[in-house]
VOPAGU-2260 file (C-alpha; in pm, 1 decimal, decimal comma):
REM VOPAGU-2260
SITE   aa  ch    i         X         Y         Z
SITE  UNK   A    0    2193,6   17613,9   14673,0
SITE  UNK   A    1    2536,4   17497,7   14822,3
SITE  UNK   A    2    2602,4   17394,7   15196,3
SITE  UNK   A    3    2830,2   17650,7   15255,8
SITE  UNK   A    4    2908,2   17406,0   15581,1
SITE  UNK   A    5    2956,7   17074,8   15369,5
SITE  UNK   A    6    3187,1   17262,9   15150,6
SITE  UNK   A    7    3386,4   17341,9   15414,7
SITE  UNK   A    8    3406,0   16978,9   15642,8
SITE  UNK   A    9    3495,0   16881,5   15242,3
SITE  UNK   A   10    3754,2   17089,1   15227,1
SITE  UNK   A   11    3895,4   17065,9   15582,6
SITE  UNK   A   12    3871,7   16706,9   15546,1
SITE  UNK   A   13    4091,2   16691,7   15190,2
SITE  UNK   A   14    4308,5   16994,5   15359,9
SITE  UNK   A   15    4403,8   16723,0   15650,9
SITE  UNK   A   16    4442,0   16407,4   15402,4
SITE  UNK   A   17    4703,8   16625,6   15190,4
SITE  UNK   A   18    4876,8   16747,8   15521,6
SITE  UNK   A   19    4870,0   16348,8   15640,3
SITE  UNK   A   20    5009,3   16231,1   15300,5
SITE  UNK   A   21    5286,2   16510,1   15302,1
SITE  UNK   A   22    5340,0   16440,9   15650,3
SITE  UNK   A   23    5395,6   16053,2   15528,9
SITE  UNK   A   24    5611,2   16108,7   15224,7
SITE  UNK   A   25    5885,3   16297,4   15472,4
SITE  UNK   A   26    5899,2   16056,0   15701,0
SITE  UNK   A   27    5892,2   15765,5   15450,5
SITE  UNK   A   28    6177,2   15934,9   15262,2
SITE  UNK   A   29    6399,9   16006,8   15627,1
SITE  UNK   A   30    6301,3   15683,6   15820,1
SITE  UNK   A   31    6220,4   15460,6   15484,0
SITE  UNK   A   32    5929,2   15332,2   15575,4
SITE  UNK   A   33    5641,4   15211,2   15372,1
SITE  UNK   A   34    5636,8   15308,3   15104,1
SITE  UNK   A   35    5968,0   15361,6   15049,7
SITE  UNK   A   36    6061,9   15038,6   14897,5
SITE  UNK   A   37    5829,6   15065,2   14652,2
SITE  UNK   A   38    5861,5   15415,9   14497,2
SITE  UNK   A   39    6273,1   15423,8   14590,0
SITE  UNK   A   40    6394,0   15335,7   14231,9
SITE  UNK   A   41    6146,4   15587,4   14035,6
SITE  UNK   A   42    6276,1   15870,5   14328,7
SITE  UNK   A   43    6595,3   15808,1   14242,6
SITE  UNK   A   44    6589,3   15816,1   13910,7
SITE  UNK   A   45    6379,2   16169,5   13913,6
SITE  UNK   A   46    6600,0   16280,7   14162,7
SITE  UNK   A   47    6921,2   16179,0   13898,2
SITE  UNK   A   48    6743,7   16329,1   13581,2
SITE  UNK   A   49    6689,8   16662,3   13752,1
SITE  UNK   A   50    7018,8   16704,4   13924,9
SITE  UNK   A   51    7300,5   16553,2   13743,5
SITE  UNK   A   52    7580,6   16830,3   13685,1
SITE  UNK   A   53    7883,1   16599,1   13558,4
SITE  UNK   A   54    8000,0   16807,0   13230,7
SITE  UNK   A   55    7803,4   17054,5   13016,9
SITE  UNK   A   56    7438,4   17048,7   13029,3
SITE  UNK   A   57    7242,2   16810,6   12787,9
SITE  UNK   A   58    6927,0   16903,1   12643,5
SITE  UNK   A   59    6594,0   16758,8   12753,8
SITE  UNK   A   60    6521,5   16539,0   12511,8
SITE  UNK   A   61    6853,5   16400,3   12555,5
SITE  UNK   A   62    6780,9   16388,2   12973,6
SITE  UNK   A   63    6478,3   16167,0   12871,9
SITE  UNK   A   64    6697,9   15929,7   12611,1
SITE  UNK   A   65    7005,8   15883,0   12736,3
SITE  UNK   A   66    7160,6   15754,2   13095,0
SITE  UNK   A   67    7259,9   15957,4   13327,5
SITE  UNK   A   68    7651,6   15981,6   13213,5
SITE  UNK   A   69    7569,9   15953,1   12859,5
SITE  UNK   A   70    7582,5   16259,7   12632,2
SITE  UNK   A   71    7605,0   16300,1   12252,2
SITE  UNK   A   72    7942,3   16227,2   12097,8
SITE  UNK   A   73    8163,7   16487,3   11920,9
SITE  UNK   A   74    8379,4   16227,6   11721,3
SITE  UNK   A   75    8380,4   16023,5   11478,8
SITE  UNK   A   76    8559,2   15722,6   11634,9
SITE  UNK   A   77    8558,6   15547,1   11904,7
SITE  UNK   A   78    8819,3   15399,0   12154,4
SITE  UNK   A   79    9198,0   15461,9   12072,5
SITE  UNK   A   80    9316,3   15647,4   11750,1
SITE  UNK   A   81    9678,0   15658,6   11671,4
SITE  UNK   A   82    9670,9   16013,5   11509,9
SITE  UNK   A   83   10076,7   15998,1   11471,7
SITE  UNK   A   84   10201,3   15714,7   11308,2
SITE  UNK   A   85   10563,7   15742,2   11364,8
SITE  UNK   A   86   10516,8   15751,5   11749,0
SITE  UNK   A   87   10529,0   15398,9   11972,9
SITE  UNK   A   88   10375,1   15493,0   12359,2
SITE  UNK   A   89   10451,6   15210,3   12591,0
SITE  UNK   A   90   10213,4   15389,2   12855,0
SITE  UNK   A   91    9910,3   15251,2   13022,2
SITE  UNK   A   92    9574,0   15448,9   13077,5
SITE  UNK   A   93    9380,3   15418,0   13391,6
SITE  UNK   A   94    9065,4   15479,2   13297,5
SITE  UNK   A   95    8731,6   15494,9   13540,9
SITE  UNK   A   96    8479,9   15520,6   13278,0
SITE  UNK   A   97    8086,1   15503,7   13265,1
SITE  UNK   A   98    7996,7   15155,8   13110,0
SITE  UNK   A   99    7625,7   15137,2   12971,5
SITE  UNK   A  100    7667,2   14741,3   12900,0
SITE  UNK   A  101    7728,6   14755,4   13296,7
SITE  UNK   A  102    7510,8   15026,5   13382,3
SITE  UNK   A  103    7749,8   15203,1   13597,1
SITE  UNK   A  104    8142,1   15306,6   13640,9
SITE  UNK   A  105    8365,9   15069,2   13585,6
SITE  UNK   A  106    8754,7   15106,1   13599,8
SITE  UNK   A  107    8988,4   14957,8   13314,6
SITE  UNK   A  108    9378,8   14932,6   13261,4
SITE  UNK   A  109    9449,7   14983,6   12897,5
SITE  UNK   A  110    9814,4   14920,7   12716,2
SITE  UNK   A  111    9850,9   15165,9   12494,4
SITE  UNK   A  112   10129,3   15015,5   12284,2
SITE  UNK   A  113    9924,7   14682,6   12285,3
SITE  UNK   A  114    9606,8   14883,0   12213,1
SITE  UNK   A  115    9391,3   14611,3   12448,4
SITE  UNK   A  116    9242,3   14623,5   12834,5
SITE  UNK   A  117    9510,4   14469,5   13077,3
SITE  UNK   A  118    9241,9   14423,9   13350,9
SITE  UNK   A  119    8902,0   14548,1   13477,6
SITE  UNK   A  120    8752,1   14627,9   13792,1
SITE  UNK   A  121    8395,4   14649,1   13910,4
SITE  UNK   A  122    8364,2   14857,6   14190,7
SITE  UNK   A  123    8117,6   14653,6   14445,1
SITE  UNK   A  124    7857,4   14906,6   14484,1
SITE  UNK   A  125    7623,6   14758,8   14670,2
SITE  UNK   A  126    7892,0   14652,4   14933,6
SITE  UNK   A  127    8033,2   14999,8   14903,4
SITE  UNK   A  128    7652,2   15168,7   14998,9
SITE  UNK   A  129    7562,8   14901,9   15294,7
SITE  UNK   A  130    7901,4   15013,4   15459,5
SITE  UNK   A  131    7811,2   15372,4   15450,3
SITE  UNK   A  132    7572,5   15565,1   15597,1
SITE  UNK   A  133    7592,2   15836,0   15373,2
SITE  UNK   A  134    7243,9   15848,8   15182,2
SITE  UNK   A  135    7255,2   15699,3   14816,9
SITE  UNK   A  136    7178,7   16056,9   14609,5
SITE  UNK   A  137    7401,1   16240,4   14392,7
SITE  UNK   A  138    7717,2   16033,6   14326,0
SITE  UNK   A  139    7694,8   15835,4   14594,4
SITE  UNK   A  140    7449,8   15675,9   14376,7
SITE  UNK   A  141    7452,7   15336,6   14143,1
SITE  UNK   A  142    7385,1   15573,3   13858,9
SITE  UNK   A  143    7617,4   15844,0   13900,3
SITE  UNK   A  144    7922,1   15690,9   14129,0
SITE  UNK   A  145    8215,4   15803,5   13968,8
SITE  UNK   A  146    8532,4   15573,0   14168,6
SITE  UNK   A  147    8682,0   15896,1   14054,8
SITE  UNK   A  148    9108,8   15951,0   14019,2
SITE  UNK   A  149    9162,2   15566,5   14141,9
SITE  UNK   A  150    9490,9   15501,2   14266,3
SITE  UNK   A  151    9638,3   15180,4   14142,5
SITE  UNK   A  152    9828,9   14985,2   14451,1
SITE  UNK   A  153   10081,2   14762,3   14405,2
SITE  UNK   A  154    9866,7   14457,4   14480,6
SITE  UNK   A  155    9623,4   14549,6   14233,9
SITE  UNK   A  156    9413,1   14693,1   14408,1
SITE  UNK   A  157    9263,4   15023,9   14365,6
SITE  UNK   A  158    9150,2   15359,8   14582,5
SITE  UNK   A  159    8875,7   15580,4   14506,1
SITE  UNK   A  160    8573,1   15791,9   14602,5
SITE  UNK   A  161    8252,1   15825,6   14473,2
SITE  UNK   A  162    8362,0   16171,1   14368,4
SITE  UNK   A  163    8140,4   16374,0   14686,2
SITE  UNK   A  164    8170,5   16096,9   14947,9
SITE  UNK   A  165    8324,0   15808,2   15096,3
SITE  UNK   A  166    8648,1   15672,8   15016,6
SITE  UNK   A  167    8702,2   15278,5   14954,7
SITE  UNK   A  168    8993,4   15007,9   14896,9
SITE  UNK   A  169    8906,6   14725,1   14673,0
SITE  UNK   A  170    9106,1   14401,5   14537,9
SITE  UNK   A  171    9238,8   14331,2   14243,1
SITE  UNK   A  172    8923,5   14084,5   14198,3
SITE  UNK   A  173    8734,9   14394,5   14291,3
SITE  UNK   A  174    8602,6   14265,7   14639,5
SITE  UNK   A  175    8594,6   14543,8   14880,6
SITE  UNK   A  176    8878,4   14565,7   15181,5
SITE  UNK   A  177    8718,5   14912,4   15337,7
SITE  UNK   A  178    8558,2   15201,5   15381,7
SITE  UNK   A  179    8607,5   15553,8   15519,9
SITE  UNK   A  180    8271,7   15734,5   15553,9
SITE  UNK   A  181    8391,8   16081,7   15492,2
SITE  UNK   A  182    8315,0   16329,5   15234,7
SITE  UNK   A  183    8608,7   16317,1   15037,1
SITE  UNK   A  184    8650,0   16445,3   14684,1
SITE  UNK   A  185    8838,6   16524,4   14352,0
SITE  UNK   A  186    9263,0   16409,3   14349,4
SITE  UNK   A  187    9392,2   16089,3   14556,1
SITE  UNK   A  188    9792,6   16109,0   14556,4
SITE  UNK   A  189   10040,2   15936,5   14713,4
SITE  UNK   A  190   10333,7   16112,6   14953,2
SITE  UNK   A  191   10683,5   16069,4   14999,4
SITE  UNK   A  192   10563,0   15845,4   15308,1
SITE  UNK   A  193   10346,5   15599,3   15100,8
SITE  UNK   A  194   10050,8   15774,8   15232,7
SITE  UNK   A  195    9735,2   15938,4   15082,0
SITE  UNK   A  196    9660,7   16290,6   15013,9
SITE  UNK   A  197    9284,8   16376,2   14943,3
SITE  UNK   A  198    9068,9   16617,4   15003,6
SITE  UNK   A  199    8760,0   16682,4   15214,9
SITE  UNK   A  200    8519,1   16815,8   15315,5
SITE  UNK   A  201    8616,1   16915,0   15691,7
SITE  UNK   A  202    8300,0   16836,5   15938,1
SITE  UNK   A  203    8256,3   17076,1   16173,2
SITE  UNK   A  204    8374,0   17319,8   15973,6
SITE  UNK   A  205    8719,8   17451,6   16151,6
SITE  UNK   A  206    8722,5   17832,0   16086,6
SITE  UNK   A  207    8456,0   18028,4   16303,3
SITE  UNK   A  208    8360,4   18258,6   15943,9
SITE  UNK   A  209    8102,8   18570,0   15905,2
SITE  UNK   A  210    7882,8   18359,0   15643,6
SITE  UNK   A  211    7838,7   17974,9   15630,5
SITE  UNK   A  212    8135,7   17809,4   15414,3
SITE  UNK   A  213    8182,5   17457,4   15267,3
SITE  UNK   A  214    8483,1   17423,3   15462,9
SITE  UNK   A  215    8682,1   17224,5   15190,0
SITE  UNK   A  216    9048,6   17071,5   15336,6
SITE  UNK   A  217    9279,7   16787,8   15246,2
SITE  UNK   A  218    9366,4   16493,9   15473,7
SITE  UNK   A  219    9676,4   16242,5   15504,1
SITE  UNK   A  220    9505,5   15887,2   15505,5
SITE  UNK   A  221    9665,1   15564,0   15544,7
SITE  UNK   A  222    9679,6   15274,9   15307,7
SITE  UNK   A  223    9440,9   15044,3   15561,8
SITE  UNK   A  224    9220,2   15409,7   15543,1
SITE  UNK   A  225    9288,2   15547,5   15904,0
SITE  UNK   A  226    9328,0   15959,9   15891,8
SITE  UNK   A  227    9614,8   16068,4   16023,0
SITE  UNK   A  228    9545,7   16455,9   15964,9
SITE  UNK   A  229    9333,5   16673,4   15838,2
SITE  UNK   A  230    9375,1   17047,5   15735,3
SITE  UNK   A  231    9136,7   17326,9   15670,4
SITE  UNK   A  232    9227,8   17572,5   15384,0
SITE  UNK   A  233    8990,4   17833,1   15508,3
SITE  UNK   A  234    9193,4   17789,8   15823,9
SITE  UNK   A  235    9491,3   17831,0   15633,0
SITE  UNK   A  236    9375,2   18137,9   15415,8
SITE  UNK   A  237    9252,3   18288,3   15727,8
SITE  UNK   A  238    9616,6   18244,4   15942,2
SITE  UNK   A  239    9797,4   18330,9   15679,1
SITE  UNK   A  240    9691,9   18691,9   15635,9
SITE  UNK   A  241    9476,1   18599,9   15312,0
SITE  UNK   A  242    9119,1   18696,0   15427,1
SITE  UNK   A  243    9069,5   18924,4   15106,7
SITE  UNK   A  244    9028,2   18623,6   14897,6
SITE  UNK   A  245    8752,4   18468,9   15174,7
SITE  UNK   A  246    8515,6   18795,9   15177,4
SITE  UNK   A  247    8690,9   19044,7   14927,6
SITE  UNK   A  248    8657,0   18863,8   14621,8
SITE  UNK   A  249    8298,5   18932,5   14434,8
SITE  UNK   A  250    7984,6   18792,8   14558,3
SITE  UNK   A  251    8011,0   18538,0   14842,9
SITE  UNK   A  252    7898,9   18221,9   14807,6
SITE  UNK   A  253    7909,3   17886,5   15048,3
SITE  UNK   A  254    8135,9   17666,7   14812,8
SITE  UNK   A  255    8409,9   17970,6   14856,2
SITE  UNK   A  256    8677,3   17704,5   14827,2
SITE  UNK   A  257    8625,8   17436,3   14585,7
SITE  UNK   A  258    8971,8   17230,6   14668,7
SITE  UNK   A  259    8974,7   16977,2   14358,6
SITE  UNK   A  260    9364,2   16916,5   14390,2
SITE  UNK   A  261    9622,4   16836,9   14707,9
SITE  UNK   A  262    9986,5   16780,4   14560,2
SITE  UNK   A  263   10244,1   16609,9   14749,0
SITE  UNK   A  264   10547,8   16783,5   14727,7
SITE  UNK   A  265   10799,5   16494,9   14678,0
SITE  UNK   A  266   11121,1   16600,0   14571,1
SITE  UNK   A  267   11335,5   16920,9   14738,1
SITE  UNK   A  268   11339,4   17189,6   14433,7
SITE  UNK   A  269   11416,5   17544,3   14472,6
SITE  UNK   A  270   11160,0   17677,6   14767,0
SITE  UNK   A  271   10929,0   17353,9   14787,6
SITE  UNK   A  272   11022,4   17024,8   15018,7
SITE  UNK   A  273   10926,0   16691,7   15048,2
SITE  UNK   A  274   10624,2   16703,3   15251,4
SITE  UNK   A  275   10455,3   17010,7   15147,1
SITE  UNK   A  276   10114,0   16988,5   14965,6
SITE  UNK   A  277   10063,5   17236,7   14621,7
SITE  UNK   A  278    9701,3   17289,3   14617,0
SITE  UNK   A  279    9449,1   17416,1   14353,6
SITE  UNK   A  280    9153,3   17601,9   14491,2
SITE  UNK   A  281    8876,1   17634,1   14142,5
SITE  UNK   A  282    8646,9   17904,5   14287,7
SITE  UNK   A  283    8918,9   18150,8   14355,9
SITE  UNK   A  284    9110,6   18072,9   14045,2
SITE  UNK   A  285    9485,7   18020,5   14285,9
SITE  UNK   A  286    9703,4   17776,1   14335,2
SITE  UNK   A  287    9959,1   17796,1   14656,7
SITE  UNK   A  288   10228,5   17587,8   14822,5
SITE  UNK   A  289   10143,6   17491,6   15168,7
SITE  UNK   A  290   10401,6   17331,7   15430,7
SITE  UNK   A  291   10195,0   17123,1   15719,5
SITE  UNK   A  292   10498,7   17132,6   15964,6
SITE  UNK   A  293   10468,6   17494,5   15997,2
SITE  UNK   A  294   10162,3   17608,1   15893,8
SITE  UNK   A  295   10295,8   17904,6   15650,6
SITE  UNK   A  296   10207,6   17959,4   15283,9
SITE  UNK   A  297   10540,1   17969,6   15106,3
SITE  UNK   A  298   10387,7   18107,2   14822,1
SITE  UNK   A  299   10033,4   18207,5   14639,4
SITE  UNK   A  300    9937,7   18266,3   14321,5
SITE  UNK   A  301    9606,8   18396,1   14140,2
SITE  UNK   A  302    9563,8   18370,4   13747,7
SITE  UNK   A  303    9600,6   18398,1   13500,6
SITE  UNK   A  304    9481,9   18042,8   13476,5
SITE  UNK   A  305    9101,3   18041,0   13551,2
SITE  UNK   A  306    8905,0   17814,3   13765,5
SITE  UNK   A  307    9215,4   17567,1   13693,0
SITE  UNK   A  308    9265,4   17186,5   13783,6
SITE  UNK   A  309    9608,3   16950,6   13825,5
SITE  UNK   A  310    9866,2   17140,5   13950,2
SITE  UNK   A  311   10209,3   16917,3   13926,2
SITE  UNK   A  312   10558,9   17015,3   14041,0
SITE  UNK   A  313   10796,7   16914,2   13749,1
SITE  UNK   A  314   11175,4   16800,4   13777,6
SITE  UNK   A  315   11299,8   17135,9   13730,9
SITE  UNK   A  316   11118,0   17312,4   14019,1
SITE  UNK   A  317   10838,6   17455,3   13801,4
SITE  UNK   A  318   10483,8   17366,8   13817,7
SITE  UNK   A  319   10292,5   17287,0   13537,7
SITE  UNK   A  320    9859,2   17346,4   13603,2
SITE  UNK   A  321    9566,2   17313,8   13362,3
SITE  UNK   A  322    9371,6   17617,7   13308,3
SITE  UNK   A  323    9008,4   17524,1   13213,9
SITE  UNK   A  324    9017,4   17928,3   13174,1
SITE  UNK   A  325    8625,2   17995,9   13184,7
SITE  UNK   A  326    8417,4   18210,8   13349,0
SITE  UNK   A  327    8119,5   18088,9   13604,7
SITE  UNK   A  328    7775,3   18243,4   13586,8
SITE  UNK   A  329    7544,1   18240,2   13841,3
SITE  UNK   A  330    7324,0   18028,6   13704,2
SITE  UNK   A  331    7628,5   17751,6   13680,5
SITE  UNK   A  332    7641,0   17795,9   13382,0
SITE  UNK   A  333    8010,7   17849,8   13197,3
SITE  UNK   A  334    8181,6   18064,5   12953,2
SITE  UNK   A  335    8512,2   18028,2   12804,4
SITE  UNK   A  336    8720,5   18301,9   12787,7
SITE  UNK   A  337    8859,9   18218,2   12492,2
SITE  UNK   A  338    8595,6   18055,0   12227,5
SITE  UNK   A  339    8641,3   17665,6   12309,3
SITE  UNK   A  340    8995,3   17669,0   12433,9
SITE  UNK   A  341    9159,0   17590,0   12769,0
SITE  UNK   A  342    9526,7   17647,1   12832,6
SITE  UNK   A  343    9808,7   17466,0   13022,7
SITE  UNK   A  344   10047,6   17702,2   13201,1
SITE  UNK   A  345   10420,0   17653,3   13341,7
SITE  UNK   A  346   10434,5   17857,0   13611,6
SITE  UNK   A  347   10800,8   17913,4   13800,3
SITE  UNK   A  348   10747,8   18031,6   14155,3
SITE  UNK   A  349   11085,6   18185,6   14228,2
SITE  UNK   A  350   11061,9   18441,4   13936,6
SITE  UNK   A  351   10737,6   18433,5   13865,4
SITE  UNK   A  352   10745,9   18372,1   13475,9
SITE  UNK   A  353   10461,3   18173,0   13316,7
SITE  UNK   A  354   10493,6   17977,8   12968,5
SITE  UNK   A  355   10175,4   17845,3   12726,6
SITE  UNK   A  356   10445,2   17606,5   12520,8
SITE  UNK   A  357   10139,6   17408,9   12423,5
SITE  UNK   A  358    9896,8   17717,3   12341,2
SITE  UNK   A  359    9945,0   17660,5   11929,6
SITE  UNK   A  360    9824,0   17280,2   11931,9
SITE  UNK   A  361    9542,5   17303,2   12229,0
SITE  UNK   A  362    9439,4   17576,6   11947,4
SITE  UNK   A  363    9440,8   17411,8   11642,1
SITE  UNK   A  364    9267,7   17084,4   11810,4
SITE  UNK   A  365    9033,8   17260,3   12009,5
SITE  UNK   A  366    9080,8   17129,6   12343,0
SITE  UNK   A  367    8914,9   17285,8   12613,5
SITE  UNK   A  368    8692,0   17108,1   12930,9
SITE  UNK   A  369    8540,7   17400,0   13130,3
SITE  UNK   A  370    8488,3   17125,4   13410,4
SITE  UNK   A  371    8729,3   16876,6   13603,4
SITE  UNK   A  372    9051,1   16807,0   13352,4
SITE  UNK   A  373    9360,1   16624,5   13421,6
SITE  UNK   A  374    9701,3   16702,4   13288,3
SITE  UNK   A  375   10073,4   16523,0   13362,3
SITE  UNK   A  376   10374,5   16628,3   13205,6
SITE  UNK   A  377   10596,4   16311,5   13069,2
SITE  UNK   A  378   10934,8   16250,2   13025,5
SITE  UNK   A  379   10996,1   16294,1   12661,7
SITE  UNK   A  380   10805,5   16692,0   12667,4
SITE  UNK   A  381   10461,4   16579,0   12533,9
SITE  UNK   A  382   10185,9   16626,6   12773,4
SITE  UNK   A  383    9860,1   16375,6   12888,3
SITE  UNK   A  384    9505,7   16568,3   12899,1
SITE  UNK   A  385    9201,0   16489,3   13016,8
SITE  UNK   A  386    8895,2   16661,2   12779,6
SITE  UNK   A  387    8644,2   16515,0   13096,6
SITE  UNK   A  388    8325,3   16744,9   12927,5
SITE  UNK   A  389    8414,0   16538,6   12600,0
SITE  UNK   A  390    8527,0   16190,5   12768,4
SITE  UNK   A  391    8808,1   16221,3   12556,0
SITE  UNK   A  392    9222,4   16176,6   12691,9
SITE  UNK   A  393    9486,6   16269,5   12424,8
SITE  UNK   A  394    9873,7   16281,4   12398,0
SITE  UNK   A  395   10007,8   16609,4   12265,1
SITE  UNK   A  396   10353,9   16769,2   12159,6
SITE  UNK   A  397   10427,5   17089,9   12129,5
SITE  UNK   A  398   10306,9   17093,6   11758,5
SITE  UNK   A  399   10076,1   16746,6   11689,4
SITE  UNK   A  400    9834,2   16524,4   11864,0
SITE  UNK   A  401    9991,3   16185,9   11929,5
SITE  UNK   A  402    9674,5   15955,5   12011,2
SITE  UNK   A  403    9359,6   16034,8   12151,5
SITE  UNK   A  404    9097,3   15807,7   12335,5
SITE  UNK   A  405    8734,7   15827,4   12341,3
SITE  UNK   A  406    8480,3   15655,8   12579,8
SITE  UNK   A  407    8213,6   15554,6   12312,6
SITE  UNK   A  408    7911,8   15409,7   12455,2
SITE  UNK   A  409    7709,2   15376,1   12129,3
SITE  UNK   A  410    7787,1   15469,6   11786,8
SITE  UNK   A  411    7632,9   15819,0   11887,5
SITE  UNK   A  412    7686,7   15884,5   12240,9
SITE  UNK   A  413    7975,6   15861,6   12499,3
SITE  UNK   A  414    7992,8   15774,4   12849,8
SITE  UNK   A  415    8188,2   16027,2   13131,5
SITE  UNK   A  416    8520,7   15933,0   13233,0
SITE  UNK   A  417    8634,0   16041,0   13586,9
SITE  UNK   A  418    9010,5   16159,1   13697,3
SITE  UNK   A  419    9203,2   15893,4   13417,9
SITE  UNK   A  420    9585,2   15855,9   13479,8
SITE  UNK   A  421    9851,1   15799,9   13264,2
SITE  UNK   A  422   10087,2   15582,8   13398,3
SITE  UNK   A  423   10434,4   15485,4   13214,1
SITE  UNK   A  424   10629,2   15155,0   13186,8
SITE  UNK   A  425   10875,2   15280,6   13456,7
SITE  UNK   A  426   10604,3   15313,3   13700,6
SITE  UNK   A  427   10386,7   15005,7   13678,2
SITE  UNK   A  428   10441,1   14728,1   13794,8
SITE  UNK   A  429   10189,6   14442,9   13674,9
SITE  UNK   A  430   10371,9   14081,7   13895,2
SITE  UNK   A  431   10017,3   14118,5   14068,9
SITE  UNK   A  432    9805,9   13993,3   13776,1
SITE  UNK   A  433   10067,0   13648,3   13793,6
SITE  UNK   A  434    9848,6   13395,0   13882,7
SITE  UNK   A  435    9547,6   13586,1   13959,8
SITE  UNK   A  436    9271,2   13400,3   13993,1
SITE  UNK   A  437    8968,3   13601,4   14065,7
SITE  UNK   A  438    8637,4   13336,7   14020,5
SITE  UNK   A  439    8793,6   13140,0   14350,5
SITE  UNK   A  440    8755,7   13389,0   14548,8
């Protein structure tokens, strides 16, 4: 026969011991106490193997093989392939890449014309994470840190964010200068003043709103990294007579927003003036033109570019902005519209006309990201892409690929590149690497 009452002291008593131990792991994990030292590697790692988004999903079996920003290659080659021959770029690529001989993102300069790596930076991470107090999960993380869309100074040094976090100045020697402990994300850009534009994520959110919101916004930083404003777009939506697109606009969710471009305006074309900020907002497939001083819309647009990135004003008062044209699904999941094809539009705000001049070749080749994508319009007509999903940048005309890039880890896998730029003779200026000496420091 059982003791009915030993059964239950045994089971009170292992009852309490799980409570105690669950008890313990919370406030090990908030206050890292014991054992928190000794289990904070393995948590980490679980905690980056189940919740890394960055690109399309990857299979199990290639969760359990590969690093975090590793995924299966689609090419054939690796690093830069001149695909026509009778074309000279004197460009330069600024590249934040994933490096698996480093184990984390590192950022590179790369000639083009030379086909070689100018210079390399290291971002300090460790520095980087004891200056911050946001907790080390997610990008902010050594695995998945991004030092996405860095901005290349003209003493070297370089401006980024981890992607969902802080934002930091290093060297040219990489040593870090500062932090801001934000949450700042997606595009860094320069203004007409020499300042920053970025967004963020604004904290308290601005906008009293009937559900919760990620209240996404854009900020004008210094160069030494002190905000000098700060701007909500719900607020602006809101003020500007646009609630329909808050509530009115299919399910609601709390990342309403999803800012992932602020565009200084920095030349007076047609409607648009120095100082105003283009911005791209994903989740509500729109861009808009947005002027601080007054706090109007000047004008907004919806489609038919879908969940788009990159909008750019262009020298003739047009606006050129990279479609990633897919759908979302609620389980995150995406689907392009069109079978493996994203779409760069020219969109003219005064009359409202839209051109695809480069529909035929993105076509032929293929190229389509249905997350992040960069895209600059250059002098000459051809057009710099960012295929982020495939860690692969190209150079198209109108008709043929000119070069393409790929991140190749190993001969099977690449590694995720983050916000690259292309950046042309004219605009670089490289007197900083003179006598740069960056082992005496």
């Amino acid at each position: 026969m059982f003791n009915k009452g030993k059964i239950v002291r045994v089971v009170a008593l292992l009852y309490l011991v799980s409570v105690g131990f669950f008890v313990w792991g919370l406030a090990a994990g908030h206050y890292h106490i014991f054992p928190w030292k000794q289990i904070e590697v393995i948590y980490w790692d679980l905690h980056a193997f189940l919740t890394f988004k960055d690109g399309p999903p990857k299979t199990v079996k290639e969760k359990i093989l590969l690093d975090i920003q590793e995924r299966p290659t689609q090419f054939d080659f690796s690093g830069f392939k001149l695909r026509d021959s009778t074309f000279h770029d004197t460009g330069y690529l600024l590249m934040p890449r994933y490096s698996k001989n480093d184990g984390q993102v590192i950022v590179q300069l790369f000639s083009i014309g030379d086909k070689k790596i100018v210079h390399t930076w290291v971002p300090p991470l460790d520095d980087i994470f004891k200056r911050s107090k946001v907790e080390q999960t997610g990008a902010n993380s050594v695995k998945e840190y991004r030092a996405q869309h860095p901005l290349l100074l003209k003493d070297g040094g370089l401006i980024f964010t981890s992607g969902e976090g802080p934002m930091v100045r290093i060297n040219a020697c990489s040593k870090l200068i500062w932090v801001n402990d934000r949450h700042f994300h997606h595009s860094i850009e320069l203004n007409a003043d020499g300042n920053i534009v970025v967004p963020l994520v604004m904290t308290p959110q601005v906008p009293e709103t009937v559900l919760p919101i990620r209240d996404d916004g854009f900020a004008i930083v210094s160069l030494d990294g002190k905000i000098i404003n700060e701007y909500s777009v719900t607020d602006i939506l809101l003020k500007n007579g646009y609630r329909g697109l808050i509530y009115g606009v299919g399910r609601f969710e709390t990342d309403r927003i999803h800012l992932n471009d602020a565009q200084p305006i920095l030349k007076d074309l047609n409607e648009a003036q120095t100082g105003d900020v283009a911005l791209s907002i994903r989740h509500l497939s729109t861009v808009l033109l947005f002027d601080p001083q007054t706090g109007k819309i000047k004008w907004l647009k919806t489609g038919p570019w879908l969940s788009q990135h990159d909008i750019n004003q262009l020298d003739d008062g047009r606006y050129s902005i990279f479609g990633n044209d897919i759908i979302r699904q609620q389980d995150t999941s995406q689907i392009f519209v069109e079978k493996e094809l994203s779409n760069i539009y020219l969109f003219d705000a005064d009359n409202g006309r839209i051109e695809q001049p480069y529909a035929g070749v993105m076509a032929e080749h293929k190229i389509a990201t249905g997350s992040s994508g960069r895209l600059k319009l250059l002098a000459n007509g051809d057009a710099y892409i960012e295929e982020s999903d495939k860690s692969r940048i190209l150079r198209i005309s109108k008709d043929k690929v000119r070069w393409e890039y790929v991140n190749a880890v190993s001969p099977s896998t690449v590694g995720a590149i983050h916000w690259t730029r292309y950046i042309s003779q004219e605009e670089i200026d490289l007197k900083w690497k003179d006598n740069l000496a960056c082992d005496q420091q």
